[in-house]
N, CA, C and O of each residue as an XYZ file, in Angstrom:
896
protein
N       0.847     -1.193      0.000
C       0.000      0.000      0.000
C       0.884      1.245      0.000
O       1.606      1.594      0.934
N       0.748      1.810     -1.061
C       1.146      3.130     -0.792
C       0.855      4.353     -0.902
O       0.175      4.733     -1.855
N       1.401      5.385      0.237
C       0.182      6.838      1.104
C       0.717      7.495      0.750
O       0.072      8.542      0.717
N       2.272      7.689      0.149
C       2.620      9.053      0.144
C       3.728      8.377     -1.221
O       4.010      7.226     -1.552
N       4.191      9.930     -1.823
C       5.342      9.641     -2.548
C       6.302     10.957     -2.310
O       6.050     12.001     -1.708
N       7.256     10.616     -2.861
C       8.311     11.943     -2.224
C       9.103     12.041     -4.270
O       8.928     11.115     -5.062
N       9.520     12.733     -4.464
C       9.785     12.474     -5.466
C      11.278     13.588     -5.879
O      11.297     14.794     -6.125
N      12.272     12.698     -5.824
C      13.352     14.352     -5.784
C      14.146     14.210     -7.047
O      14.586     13.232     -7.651
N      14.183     15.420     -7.238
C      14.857     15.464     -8.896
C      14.568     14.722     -9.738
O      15.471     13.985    -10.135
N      13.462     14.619    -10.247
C      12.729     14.045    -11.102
C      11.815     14.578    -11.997
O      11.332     15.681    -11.739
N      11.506     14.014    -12.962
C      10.200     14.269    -14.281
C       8.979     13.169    -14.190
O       8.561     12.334    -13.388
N       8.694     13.622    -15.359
C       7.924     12.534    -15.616
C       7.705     12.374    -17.420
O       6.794     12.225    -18.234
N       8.929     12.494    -17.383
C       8.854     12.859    -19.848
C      10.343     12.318    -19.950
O      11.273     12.636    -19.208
N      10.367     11.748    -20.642
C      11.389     11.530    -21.246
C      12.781     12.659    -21.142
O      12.715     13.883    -21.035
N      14.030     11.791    -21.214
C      15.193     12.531    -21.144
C      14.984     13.432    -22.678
O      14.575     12.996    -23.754
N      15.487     15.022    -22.269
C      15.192     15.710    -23.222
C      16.233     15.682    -24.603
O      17.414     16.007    -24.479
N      15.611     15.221    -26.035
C      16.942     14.772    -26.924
C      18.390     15.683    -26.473
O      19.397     15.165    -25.991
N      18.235     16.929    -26.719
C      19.075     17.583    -26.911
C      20.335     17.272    -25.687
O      21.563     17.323    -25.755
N      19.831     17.092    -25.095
C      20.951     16.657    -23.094
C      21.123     15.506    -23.618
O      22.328     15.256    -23.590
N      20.317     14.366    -24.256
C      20.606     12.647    -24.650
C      21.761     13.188    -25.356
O      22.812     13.202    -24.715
N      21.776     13.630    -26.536
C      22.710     13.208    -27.383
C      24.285     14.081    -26.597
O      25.388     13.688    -26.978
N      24.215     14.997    -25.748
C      25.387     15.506    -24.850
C      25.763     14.179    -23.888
O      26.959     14.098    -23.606
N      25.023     13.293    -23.433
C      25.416     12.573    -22.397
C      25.852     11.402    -23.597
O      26.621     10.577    -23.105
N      25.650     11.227    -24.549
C      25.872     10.346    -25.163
C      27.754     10.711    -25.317
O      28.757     10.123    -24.913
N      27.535     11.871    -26.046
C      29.009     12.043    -26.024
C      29.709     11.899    -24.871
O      30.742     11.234    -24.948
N      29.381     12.389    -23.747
C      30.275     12.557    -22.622
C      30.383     10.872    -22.056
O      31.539     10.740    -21.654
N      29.899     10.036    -21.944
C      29.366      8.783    -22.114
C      30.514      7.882    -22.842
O      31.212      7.054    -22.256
N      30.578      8.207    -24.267
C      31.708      7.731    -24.655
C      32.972      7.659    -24.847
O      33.713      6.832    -25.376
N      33.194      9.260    -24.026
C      34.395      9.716    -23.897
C      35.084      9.288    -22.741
O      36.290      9.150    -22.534
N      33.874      9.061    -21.865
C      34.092      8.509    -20.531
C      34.793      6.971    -20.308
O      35.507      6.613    -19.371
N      34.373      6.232    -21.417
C      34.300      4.882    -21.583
C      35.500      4.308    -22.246
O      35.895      3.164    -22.021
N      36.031      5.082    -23.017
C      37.464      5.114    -23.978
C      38.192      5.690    -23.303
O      39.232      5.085    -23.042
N      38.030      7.032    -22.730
C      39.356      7.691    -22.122
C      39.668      7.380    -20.799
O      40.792      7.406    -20.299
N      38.533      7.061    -20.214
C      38.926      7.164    -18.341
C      38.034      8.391    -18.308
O      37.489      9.000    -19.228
N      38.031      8.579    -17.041
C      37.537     10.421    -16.314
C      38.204     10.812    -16.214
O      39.020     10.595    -15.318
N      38.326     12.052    -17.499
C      39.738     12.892    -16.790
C      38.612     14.055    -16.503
O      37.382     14.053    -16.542
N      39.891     15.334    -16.108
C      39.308     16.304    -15.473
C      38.310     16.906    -15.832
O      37.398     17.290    -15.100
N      38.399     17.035    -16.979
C      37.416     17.812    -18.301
C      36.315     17.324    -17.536
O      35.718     17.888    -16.619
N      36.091     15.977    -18.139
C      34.886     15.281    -17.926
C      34.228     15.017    -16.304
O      33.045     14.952    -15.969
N      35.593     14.885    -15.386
C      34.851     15.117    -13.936
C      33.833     16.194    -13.567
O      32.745     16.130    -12.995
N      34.691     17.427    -14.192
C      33.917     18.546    -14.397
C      32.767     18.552    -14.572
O      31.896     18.752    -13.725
N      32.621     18.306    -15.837
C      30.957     18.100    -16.316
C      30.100     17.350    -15.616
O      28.966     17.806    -15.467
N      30.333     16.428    -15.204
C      30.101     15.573    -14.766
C      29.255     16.349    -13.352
O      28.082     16.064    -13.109
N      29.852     17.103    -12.707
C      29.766     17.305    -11.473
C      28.706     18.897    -11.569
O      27.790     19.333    -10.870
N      29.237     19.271    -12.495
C      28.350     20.696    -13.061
C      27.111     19.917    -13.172
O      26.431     20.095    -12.162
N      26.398     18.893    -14.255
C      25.735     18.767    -14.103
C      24.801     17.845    -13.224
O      23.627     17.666    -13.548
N      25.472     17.144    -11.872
C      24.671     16.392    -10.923
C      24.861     17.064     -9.957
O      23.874     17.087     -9.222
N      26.120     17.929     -9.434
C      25.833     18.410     -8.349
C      25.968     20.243     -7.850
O      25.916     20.752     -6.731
N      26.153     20.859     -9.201
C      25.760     22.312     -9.731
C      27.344     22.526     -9.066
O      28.192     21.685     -8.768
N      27.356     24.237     -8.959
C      28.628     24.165     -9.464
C      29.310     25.082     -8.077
O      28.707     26.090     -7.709
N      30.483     24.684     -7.422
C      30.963     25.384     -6.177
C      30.465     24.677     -4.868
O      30.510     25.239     -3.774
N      30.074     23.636     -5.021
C      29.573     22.810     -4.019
C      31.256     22.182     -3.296
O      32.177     22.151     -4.113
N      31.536     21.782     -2.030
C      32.726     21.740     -1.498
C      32.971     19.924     -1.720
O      33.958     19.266     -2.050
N      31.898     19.639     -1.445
C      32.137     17.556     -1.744
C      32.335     16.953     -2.948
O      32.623     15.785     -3.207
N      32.059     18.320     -3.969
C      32.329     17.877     -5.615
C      33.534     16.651     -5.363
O      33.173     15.479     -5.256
N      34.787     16.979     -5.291
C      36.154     16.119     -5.471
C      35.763     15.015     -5.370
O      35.680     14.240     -6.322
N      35.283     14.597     -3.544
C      35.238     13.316     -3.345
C      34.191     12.817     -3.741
O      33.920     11.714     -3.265
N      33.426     13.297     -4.535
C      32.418     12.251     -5.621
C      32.751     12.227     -6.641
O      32.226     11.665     -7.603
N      33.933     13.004     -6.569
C      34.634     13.096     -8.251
C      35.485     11.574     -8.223
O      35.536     10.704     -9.093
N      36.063     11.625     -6.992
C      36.948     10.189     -6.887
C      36.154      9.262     -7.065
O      36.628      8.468     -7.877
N      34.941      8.901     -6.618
C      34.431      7.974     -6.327
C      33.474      7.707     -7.834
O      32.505      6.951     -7.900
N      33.900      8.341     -8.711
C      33.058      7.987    -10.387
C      34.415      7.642    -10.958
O      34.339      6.990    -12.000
N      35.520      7.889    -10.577
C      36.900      7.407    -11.078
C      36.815      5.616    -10.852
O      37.455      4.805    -11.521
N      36.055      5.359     -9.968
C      36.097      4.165     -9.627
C      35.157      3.156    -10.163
O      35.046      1.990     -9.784
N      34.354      3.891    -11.295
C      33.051      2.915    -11.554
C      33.680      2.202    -12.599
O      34.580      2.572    -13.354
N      32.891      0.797    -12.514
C      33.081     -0.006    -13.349
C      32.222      0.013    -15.068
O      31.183      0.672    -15.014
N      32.489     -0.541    -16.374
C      31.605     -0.103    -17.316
C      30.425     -0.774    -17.108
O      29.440     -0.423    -17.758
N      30.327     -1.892    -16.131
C      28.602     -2.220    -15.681
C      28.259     -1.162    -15.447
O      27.548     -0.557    -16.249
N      28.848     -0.349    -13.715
C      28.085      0.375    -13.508
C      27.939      1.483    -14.533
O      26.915      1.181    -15.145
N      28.362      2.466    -14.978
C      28.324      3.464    -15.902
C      26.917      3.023    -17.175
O      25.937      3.731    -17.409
N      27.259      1.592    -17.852
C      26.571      1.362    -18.451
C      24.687      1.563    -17.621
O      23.888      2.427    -17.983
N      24.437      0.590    -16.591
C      23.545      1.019    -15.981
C      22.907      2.128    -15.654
O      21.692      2.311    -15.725
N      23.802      2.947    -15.261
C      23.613      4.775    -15.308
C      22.779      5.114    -16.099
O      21.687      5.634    -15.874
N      23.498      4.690    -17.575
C      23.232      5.490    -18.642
C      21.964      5.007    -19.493
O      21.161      5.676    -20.143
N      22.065      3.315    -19.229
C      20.675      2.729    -19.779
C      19.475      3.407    -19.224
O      18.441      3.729    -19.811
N      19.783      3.548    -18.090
C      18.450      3.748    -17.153
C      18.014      5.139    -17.253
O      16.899      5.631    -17.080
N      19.287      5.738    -17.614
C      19.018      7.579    -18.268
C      18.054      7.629    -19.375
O      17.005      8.267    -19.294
N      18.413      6.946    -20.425
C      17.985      6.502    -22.036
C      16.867      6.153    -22.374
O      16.224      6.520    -23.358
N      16.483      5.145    -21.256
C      15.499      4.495    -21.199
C      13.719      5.002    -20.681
O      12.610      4.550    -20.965
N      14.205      6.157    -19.800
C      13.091      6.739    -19.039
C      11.713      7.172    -19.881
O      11.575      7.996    -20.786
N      10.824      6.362    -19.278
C       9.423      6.442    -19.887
C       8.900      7.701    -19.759
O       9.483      8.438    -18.964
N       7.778      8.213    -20.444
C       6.572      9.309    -20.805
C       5.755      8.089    -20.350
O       5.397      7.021    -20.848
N       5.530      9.177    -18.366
C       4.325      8.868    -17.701
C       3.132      9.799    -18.011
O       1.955      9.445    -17.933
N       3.608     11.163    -18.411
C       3.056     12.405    -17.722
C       1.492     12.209    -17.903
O       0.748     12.942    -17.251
N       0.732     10.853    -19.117
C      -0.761     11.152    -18.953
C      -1.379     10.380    -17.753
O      -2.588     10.207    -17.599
N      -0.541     10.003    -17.042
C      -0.640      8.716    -16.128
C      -0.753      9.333    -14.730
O      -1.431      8.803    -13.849
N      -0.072     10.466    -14.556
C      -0.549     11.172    -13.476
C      -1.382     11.771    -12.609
O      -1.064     12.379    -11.587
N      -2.344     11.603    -12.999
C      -3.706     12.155    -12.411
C      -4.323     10.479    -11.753
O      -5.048     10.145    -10.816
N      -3.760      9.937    -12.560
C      -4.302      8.362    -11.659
C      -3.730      8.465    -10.594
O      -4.362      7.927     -9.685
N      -2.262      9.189    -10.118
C      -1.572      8.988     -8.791
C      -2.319     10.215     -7.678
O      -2.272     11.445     -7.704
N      -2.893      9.400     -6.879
C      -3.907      9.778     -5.865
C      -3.466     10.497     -4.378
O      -3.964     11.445     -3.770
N      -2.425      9.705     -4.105
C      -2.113      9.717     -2.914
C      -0.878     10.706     -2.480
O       0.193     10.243     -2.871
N      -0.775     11.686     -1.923
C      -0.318     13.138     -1.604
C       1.301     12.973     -2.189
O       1.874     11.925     -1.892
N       1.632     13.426     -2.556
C       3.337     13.689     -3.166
C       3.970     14.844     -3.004
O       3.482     15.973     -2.936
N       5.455     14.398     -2.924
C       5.864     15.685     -2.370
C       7.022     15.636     -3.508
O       7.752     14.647     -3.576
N       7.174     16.768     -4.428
C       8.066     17.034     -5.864
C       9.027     17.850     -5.271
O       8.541     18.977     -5.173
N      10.522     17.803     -4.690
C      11.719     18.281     -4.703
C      12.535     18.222     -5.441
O      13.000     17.126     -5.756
N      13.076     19.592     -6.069
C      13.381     19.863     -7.437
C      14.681     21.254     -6.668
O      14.491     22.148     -5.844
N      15.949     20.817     -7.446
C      16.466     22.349     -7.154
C      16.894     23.687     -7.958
O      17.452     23.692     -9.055
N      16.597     24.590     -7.351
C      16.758     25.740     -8.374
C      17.241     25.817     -9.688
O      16.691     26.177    -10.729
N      18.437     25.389     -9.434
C      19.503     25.408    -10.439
C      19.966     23.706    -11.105
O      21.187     23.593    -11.205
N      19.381     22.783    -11.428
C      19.359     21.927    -11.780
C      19.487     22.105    -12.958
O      18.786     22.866    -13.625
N      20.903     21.054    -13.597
C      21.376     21.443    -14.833
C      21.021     19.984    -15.590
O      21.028     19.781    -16.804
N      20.741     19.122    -14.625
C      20.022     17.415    -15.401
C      18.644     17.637    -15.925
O      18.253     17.212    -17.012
N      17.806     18.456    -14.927
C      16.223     18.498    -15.414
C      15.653     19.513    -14.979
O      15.489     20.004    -13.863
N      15.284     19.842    -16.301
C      15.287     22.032    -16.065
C      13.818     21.839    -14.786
O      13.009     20.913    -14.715
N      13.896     22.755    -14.155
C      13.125     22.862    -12.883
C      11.065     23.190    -13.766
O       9.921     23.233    -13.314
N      11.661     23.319    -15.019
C       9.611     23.308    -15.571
C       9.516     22.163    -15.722
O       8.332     21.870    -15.557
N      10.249     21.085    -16.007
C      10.356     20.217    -16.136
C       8.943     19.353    -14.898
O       7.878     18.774    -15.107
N       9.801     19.747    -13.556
C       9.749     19.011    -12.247
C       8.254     19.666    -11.879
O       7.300     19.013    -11.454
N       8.267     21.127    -12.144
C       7.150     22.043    -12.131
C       5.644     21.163    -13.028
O       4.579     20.815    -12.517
N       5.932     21.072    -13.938
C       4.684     20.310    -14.762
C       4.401     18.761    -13.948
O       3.275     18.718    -13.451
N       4.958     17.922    -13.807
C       4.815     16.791    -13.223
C       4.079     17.127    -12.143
O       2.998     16.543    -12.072
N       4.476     18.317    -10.798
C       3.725     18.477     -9.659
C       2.403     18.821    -10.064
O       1.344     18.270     -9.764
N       2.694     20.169    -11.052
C       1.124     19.946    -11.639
C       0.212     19.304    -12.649
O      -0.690     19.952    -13.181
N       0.443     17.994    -12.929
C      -0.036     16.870    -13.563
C      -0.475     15.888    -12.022
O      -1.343     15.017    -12.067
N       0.161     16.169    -10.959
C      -0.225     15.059     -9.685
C      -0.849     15.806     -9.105
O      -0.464     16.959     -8.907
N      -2.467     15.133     -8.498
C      -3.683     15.548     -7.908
C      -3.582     16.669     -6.573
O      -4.150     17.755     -6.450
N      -2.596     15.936     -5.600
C      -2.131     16.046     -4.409
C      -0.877     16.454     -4.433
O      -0.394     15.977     -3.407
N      -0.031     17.069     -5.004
C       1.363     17.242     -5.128
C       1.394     18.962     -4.374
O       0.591     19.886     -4.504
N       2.637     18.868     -3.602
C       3.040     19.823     -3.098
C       4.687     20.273     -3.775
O       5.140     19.247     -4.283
N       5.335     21.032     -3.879
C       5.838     21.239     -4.588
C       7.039     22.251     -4.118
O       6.873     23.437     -3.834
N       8.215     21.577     -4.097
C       9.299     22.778     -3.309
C      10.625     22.703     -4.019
O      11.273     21.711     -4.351
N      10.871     23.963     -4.170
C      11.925     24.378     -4.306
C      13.357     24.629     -4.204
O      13.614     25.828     -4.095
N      14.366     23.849     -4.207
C      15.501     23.993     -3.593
C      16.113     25.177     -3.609
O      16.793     25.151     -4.634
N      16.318     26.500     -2.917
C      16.857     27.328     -3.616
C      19.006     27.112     -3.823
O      19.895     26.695     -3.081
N      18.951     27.698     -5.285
C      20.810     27.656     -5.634
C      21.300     26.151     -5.048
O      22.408     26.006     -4.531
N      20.618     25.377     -5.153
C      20.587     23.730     -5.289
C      20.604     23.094     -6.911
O      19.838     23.601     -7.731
N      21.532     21.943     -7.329
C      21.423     21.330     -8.436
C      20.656     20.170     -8.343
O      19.757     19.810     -7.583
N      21.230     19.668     -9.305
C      20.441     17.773     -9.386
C      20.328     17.509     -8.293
O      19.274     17.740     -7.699
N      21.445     16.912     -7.669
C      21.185     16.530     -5.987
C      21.071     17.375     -5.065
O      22.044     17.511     -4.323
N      20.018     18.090     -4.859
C      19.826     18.957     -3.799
C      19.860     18.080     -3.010
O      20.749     18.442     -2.240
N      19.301     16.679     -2.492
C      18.940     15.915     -1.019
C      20.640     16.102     -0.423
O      20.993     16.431      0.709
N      21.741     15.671     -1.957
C      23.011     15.450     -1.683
C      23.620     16.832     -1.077
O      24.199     16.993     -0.003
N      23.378     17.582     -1.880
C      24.239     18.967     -1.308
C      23.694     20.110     -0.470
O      24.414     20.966      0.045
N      22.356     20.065     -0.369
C      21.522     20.869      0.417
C      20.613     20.280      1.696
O      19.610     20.891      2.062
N      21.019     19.123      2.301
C      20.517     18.133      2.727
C      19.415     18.758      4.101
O      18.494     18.026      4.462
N      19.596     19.988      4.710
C      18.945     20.814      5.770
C      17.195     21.031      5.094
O      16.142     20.574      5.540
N      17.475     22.017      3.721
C      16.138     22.110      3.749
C      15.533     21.135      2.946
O      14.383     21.383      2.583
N      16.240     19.679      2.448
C      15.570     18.792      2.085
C      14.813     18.168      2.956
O      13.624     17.983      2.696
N      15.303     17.790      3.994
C      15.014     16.983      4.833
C      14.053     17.770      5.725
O      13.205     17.057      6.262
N      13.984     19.155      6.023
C      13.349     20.025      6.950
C      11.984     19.939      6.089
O      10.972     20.081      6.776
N      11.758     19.715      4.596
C      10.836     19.587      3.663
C      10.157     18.032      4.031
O       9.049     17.896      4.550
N      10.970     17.028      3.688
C      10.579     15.875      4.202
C       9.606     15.452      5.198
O       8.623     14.718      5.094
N      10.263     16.289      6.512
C       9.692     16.230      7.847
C       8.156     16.760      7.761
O       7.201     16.109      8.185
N       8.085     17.738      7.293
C       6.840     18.599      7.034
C       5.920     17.910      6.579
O       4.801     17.845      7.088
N       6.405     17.115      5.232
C       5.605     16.474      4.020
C       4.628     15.384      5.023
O       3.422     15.146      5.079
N       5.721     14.932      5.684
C       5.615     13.138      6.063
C       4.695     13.746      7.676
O       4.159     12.861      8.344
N       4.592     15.131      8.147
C       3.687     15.232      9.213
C       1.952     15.161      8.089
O       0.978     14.430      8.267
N       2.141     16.041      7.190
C       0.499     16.689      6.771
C       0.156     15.066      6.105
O      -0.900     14.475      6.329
N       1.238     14.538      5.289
C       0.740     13.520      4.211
C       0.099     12.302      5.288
O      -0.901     11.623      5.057
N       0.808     12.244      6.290
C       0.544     10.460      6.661
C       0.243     10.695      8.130
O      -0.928     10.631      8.504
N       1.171     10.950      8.946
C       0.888     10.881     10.539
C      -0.232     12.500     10.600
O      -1.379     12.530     11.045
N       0.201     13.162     10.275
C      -0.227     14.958     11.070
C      -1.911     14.448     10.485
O      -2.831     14.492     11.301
N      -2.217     13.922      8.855
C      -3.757     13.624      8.634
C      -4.588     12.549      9.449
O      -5.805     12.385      9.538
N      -3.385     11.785     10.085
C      -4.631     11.011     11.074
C      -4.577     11.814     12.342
O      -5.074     12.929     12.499
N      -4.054     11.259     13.036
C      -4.076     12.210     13.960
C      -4.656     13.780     14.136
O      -5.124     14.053     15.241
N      -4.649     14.715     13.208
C      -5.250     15.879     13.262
C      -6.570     15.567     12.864
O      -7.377     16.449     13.158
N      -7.190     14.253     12.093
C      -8.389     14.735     11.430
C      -9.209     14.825     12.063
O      -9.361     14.004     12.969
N     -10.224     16.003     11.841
C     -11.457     16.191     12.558
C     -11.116     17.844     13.619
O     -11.803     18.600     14.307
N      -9.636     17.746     13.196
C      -8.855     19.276     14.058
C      -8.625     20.346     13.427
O      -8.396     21.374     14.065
N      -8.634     20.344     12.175
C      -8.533     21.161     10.995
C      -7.149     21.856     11.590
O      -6.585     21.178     12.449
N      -6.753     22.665     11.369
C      -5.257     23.314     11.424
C      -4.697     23.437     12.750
O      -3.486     23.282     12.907
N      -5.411     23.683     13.654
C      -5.178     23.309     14.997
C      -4.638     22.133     15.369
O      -3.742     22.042     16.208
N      -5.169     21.147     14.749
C      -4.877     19.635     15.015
C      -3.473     19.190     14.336
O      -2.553     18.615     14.919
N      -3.514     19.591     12.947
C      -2.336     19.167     12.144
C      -0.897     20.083     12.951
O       0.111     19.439     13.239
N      -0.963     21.380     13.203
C       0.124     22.374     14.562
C       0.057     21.251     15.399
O       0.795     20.438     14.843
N      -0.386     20.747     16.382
C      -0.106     19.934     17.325
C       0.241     18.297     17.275
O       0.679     17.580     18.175
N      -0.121     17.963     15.867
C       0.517     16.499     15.657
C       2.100     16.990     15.447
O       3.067     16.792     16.181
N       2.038     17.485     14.568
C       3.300     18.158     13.877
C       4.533     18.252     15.200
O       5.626     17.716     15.380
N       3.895     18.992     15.781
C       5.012     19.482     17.025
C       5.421     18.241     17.950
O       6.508     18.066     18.501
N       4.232     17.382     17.990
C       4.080     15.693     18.913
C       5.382     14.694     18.128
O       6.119     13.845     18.629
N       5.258     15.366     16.288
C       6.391     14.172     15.522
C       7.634     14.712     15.534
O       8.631     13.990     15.527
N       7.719     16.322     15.556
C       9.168     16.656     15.313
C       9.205     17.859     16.486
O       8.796     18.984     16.199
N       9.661     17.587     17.672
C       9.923     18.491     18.823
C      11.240     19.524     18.547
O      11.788     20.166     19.443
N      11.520     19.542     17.529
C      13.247     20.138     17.522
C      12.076     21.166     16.241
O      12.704     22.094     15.733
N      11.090     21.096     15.918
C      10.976     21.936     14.929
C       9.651     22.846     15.473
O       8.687     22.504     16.157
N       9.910     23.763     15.051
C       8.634     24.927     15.652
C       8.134     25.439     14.794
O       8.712     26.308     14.142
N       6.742     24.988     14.517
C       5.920     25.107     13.287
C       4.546     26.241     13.794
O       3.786     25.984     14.728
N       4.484     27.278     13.086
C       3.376     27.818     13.639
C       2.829     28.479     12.228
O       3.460     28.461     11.171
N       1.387     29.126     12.448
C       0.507     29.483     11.634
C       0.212     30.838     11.292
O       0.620     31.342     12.339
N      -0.157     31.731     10.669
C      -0.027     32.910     10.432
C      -0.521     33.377      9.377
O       0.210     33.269      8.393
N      -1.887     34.050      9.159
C      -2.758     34.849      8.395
C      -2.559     34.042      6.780
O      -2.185     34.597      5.747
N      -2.992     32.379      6.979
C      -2.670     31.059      5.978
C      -1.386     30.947      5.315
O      -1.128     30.536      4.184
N      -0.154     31.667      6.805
C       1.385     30.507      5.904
C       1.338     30.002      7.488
O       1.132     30.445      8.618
N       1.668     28.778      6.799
C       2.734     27.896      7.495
C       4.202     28.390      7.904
O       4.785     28.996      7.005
N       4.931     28.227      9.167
C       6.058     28.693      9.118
C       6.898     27.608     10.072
O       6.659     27.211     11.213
N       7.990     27.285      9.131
C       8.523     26.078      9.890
C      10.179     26.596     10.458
O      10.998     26.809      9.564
N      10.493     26.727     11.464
C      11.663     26.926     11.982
C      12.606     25.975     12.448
O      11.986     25.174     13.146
N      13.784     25.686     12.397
C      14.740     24.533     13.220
C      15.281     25.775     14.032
O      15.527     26.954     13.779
N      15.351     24.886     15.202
C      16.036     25.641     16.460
C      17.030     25.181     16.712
O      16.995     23.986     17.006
N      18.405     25.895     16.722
C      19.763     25.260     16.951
C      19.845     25.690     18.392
O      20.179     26.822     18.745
N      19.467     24.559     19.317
C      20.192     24.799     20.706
C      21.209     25.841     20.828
O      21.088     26.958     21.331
N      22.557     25.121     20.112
C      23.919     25.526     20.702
C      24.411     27.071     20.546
O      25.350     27.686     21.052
N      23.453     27.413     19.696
C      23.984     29.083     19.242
C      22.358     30.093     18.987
O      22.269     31.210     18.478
N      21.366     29.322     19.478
C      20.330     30.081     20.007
C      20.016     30.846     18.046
O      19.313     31.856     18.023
N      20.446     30.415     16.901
C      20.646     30.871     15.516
C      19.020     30.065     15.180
O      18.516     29.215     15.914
N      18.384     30.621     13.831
C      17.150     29.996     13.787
C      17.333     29.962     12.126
O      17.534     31.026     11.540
N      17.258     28.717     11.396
C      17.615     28.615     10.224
C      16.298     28.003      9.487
O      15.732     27.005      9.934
N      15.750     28.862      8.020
C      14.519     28.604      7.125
C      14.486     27.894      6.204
O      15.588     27.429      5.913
N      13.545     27.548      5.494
C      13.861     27.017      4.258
C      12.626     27.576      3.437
O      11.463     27.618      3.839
N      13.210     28.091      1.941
C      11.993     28.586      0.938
C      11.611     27.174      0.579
O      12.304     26.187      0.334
N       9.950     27.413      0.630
C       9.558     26.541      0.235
C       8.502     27.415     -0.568
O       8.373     28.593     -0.233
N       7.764     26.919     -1.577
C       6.425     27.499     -1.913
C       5.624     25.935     -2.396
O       6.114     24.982     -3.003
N       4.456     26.098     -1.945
C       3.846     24.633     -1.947
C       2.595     24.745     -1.893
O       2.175     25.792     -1.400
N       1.805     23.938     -2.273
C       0.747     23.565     -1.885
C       0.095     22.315     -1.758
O       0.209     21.410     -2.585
N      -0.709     22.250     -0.545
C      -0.891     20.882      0.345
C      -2.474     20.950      0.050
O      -3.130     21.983      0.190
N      -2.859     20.052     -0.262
C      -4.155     19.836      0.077
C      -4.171     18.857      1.821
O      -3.721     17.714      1.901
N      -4.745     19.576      2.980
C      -5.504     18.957      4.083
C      -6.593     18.870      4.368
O      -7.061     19.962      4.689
N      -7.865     17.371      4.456
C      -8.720     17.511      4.566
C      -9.899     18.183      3.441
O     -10.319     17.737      2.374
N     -10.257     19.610      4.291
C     -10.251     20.664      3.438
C     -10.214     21.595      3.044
O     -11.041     22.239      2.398
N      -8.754     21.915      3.542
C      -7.941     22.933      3.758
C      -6.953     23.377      2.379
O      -5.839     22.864      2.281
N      -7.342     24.159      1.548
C      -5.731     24.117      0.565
C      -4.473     25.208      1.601
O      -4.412     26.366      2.013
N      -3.705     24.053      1.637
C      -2.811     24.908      2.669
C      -1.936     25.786      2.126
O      -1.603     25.240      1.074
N      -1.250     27.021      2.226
C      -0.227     27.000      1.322
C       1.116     27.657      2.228
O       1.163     28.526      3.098
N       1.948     26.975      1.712
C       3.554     26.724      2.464
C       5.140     28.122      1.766
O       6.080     28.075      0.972
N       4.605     28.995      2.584
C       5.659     29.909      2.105
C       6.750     30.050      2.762
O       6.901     31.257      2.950
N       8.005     29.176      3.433
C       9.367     29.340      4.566
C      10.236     30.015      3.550
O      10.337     29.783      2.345
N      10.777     30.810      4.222
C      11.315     32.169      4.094
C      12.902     31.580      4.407
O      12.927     30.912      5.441
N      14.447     31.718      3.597
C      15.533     30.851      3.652
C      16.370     32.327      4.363
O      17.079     33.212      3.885
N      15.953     32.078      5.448
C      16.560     33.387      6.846
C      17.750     32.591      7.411
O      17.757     31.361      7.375
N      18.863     33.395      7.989
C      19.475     32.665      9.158
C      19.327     34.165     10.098
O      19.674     35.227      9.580
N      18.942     34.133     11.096
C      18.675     35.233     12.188
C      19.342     34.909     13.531
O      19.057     33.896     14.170
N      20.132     35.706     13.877
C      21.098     35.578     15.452
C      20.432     36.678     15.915
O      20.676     37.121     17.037
C-alpha cells in the first residue's frame, strides 16, 4: 500500500533529446578515455551544480566505476518512460523536490509533473542542483519532515482538528521543529540549541488537508 510519494529530482517525460545526445558524447568519452578532469567537471556541473565543497570526493568515487556500472547509469538515463498522462491516476499526496539550479532536469520540467499530480506539493531547492537531497541536505530533509507530518501521521491524527490539530501532531512528531501558523502561511523553523541561531527554508507549496488548501511559504533566513 502506498500513502505518500516523495519524489526528488525528477520528471515525468522523457530525457530531453538535446541533453541525450550531450550525455551520449560525454558517455563515450568517458568509456574510452577514463575520467579525466574535463569530464569530472561536467560531470559534477551537471549532478551536483557548481561550487559545491564535496564535488572532489564524488569526483573520486566515479573514477572508480566499473563499465557495468556506468553502463547502468546510462541505460536507465535513455530508457526513461513518458508517464506524464498517467498522473492524475496517482492519488495519494506527493511531495516534488526539485532544485533551483538543476542542470540534469530544467526545474519546468519538475514544475509540470507536480502539476499533472492531484495532491502534489511542490518545493523548491533554492541555488541547489540535481542533488539537492546530496548537497543541500537541511532544507531537504526540513521539507521531508513537514511532508511526512500533513501527508501520513499529522492527517490522522489531526483529522477532525482542521489546522489546529495538524500544529499539534506536527510538534508531537518533530519536537526540535517549531511550526506555527499565520494569516494562511505555514512557518517552519529549526532551532539550533547551541547558538540560540534559527535557520529557514523557501519553500512554496501547496498541500491539500482535509479541506484545507494549505499554502507553504518558509522564508531561507538565518537570524542571530
Amino acid at each position: 500500500l502506498v500513502r505518500a510519494l516523495v519524489l526528488l529530482n525528477t520528471q515525468a517525460l522523457p530525457e530531453q533529446p538535446e541533453k541525450m545526445a550531450g550525455h551520449e558524447v560525454l558517455m563515450k568519452n568517458w568509456l574510452e578515455n577514463g575520467l579525466s578532469d574535463e569530464i569530472a567537471g561536467v560531470v559534477a556541473h551537471i549532478i551536483l551544480g557548481d561550487g559545491w565543497a564535496g564535488a572532489p570526493q564524488w569526483q573520486a568515487k566515479w573514477r572508480g566505476f566499473t563499465v557495468p556500472n556506468l553502463m547502468q547509469c546510462f541505460t536507465t538515463l535513455a530508457s526513461r518512460a513518458d508517464i506524464s498522462d498517467r498522473l492524475g491516476a496517482i492519488t495519494v499526496p506527493a511531495l516534488v523536490v526539485h532544485g533551483e539550479l538543476d542542470n540534469a532536469i530544467d526545474l519546468q520540467r519538475a514544475q509540470a509533473m507536480a502539476d499533472g499530480l492531484p495532491r502534489a506539493s511542490m518545493v523548491v531547492v533554492p541555488g541547489a542542483g540535481h542533488a539537492s537531497n546530496l548537497t543541500h541536505p537541511e532544507p531537504v530533509n526540513a521539507a521531508l519532515a513537514f511532508s511526512a507530518v500533513i501527508s501520513v501521521g499529522g492527517c490522522q491524527q489531526a483529522r477532525g482538528c482542521g489546522r489546529a490539530g495538524l500544529l499539534a501532531s506536527a510538534a508531537q512528531h518533530h519536537g526540535n521543529l517549531s511550526i506555527g501558523f499565520d494569516g494562511g502561511t505555514f512557518h517552519l523553523v529549526r532551532v539550533k540549541a547551541a547558538t540560540g541561531a534559527q535557520s529557514g527554508l523557501h519553500v512554496f507549496a501547496r498541500q491539500q488537508f482535509l479541506s484545507h488548501q494549505v499554502l507553504v511559504d518558509f522564508s531561507l533566513v538565518n537570524q542571530h
